[in-house]
C-alpha positions as CSV (number, residue, x, y, z in Angstrom):
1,X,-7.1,-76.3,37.1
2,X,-3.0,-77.1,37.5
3,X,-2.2,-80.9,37.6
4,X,-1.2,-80.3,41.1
5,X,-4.4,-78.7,42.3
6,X,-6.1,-82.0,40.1
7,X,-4.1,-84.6,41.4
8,X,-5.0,-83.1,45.2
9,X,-9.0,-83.1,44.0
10,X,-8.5,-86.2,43.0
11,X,-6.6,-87.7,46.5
12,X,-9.1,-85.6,48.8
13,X,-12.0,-87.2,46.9
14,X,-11.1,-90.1,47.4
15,X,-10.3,-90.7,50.7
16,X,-13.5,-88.8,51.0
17,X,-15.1,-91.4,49.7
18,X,-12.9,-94.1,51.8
19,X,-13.5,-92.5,54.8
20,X,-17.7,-92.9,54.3
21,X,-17.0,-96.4,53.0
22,X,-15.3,-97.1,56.3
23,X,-18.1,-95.2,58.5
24,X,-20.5,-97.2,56.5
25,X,-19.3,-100.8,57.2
26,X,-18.3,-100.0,61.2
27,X,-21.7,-102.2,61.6
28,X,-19.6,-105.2,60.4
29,X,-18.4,-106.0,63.7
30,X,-14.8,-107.2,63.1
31,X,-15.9,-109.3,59.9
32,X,-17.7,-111.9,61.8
33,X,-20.7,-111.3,59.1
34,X,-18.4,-111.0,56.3
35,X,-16.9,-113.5,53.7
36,X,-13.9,-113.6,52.1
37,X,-13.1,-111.7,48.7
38,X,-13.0,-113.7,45.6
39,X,-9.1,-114.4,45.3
40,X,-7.4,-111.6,43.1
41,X,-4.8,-113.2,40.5
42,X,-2.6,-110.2,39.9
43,X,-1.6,-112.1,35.8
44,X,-5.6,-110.9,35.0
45,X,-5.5,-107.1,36.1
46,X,-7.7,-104.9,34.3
47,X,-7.3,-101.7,33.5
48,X,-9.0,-99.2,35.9
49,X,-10.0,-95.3,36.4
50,X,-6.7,-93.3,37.7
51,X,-4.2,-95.9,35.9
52,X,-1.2,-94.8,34.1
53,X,-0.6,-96.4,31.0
54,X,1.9,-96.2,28.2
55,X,0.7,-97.0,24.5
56,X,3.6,-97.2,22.2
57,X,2.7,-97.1,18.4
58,X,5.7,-98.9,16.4
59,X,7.2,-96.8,14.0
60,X,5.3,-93.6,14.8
61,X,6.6,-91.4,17.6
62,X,4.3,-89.1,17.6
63,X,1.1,-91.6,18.5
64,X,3.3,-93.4,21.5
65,X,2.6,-91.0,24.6
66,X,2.1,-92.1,28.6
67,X,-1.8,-91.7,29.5
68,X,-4.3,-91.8,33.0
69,X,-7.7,-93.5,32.5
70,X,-10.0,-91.0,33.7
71,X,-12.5,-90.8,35.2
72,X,-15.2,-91.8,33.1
73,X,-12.8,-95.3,32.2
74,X,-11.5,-93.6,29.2
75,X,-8.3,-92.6,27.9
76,X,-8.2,-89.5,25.6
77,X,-5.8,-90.9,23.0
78,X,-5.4,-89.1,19.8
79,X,-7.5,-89.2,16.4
80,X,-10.4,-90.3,18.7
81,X,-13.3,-89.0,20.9
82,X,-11.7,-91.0,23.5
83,X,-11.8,-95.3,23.9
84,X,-13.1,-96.9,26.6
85,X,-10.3,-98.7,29.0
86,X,-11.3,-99.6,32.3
87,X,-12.1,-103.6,32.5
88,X,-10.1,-104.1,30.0
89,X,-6.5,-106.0,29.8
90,X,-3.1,-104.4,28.1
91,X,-3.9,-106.8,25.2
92,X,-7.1,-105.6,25.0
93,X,-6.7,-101.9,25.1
94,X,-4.1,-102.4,22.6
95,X,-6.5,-104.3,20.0
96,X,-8.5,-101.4,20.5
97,X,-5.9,-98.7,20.1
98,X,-5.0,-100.9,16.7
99,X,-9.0,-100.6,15.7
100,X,-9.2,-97.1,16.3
101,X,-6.0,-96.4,14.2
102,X,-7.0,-98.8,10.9
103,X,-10.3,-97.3,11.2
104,X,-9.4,-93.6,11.0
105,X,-7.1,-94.8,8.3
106,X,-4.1,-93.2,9.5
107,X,-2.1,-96.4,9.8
108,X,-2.7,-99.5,7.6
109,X,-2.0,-102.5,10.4
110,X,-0.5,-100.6,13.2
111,X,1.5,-102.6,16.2
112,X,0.6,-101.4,19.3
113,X,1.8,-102.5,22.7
114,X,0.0,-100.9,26.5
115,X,2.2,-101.1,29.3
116,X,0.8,-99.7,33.3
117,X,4.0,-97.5,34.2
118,X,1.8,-96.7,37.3
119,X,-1.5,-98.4,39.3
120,X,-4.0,-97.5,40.9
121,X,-3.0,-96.5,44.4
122,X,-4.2,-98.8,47.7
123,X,-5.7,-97.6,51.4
124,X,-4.7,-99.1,54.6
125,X,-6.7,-98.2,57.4
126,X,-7.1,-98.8,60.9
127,X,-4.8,-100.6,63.1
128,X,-1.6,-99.5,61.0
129,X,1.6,-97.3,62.4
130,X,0.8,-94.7,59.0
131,X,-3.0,-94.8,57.6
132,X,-3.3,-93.9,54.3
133,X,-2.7,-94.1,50.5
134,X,0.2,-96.5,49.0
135,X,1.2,-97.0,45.3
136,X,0.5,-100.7,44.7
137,X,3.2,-103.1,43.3
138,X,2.6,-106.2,41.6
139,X,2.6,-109.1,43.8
140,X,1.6,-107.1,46.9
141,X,-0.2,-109.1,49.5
142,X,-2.1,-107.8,52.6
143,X,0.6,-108.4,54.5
144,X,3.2,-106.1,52.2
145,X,0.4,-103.7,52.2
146,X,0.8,-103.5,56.0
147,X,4.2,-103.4,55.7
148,X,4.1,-100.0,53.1
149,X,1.9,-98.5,56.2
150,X,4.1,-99.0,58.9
151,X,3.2,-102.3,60.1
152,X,1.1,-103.1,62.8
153,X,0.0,-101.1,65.9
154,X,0.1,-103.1,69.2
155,X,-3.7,-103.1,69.3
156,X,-3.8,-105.0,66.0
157,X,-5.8,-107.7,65.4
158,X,-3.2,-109.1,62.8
159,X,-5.1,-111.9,61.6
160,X,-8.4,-110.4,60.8
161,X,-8.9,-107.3,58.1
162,X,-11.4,-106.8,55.6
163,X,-10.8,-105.2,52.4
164,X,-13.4,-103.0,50.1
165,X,-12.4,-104.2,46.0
166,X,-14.1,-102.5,42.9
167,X,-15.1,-105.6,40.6
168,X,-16.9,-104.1,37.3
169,X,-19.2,-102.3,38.4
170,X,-19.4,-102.9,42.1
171,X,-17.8,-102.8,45.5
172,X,-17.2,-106.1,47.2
173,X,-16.8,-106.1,50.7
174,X,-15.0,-109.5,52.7
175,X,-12.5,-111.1,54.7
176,X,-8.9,-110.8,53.7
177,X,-6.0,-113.2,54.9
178,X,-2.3,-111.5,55.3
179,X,-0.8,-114.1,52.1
180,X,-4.1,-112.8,49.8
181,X,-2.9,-111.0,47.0
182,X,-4.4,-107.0,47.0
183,X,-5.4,-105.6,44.0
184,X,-5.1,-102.3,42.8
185,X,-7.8,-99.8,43.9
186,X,-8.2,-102.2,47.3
187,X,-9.5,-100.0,50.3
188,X,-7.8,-102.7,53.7
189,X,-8.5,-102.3,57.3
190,X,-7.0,-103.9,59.6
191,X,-9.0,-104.6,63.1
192,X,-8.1,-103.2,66.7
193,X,-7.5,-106.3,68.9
194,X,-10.3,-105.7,72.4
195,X,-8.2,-106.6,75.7
């Protein structure tokens, strides 16, 4: 399969899989059962499946390449069956990248450094001028999110949204204020305002 037909798998999949999410939580009229997210500080990201990383190995060209955490939470570096990255830091990932190089015995006390050159990408749905998928930047709140999808409709209920967030190994549902940080991955919808 090209990278283009992949990437469009990958896209249609998962708003696939937003769009049943959505379906699924229609019974949570307007988020009056719902409570809020645990806060999201954006300094403790984790690595997560569909990330783009960069690992650059000091002194050793041909071991610094750009990366995507698949699917399974790995990332297929070099001299290894693959190392596990999802829920991990930068810092992290890079001790392990360091591990997995001393213990093939390639490199005696490698320096490795992980950097995200791209995140996980973020849905806004619902009451928004241009529903959809938007890369996330650091810092984003709800209301920037909004913003990337066009703003508000007039039927908007701008104060009220809910937002679907992968944490380990589950989805967390809640209440979302427009100054809460988003975090990658985040599935938002906004509410229709009832005349």
């Amino acid at each position: 399969m090209t990278s283009g037909c992949s990437s469009l798998f990958r896209r249609t999949r998962a708003l696939a899989a937003i769009g049943s999410i959505a379906v699924s939580l229609a019974a949570c009229a307007e988020g009056g059962d719902l409570k809020p997210v645990p806060p999201y500080d954006p300094g403790a990201y984790t690595l997560g499946v569909d990330d783009q990383i960069r690992v650059i190995t000091y002194g050793q060209d041909q071991l610094t390449s750009d990366f995507r955490v698949d699917s399974t939470g790995k990332v297929a570096f070099p001299l290894t069956d693959g190392l596990q990255a999802a829920g991990l830091t930068t810092t992290q990932f890079a001790d392990e990248v360091k591990e997995a190089l001393e213990h093939s015995r390639m490199l005696r006390d490698p320096k490795v450094s992980v950097e995200i050159t791209a995140y996980r990408m973020i849905s806004v749905l619902g009451e928004v001028a241009r529903p959809g998928q938007y890369p996330y930047q650091p810092g984003m709140t709800m209301l920037t999110a909004v913003a990337s999808a066009g703003g508000f409709t007039y039927r908007s209920l701008e104060s009220r949204a809910y937002v679907i967030r992968q944490e380990g190994e589950e989805s967390v549902v809640g209440k979302i204020k427009p100054q809460d940080y988003v975090k990658p991955g985040d599935v938002i919808k906004i509410y229709e305002r009832h005349f």
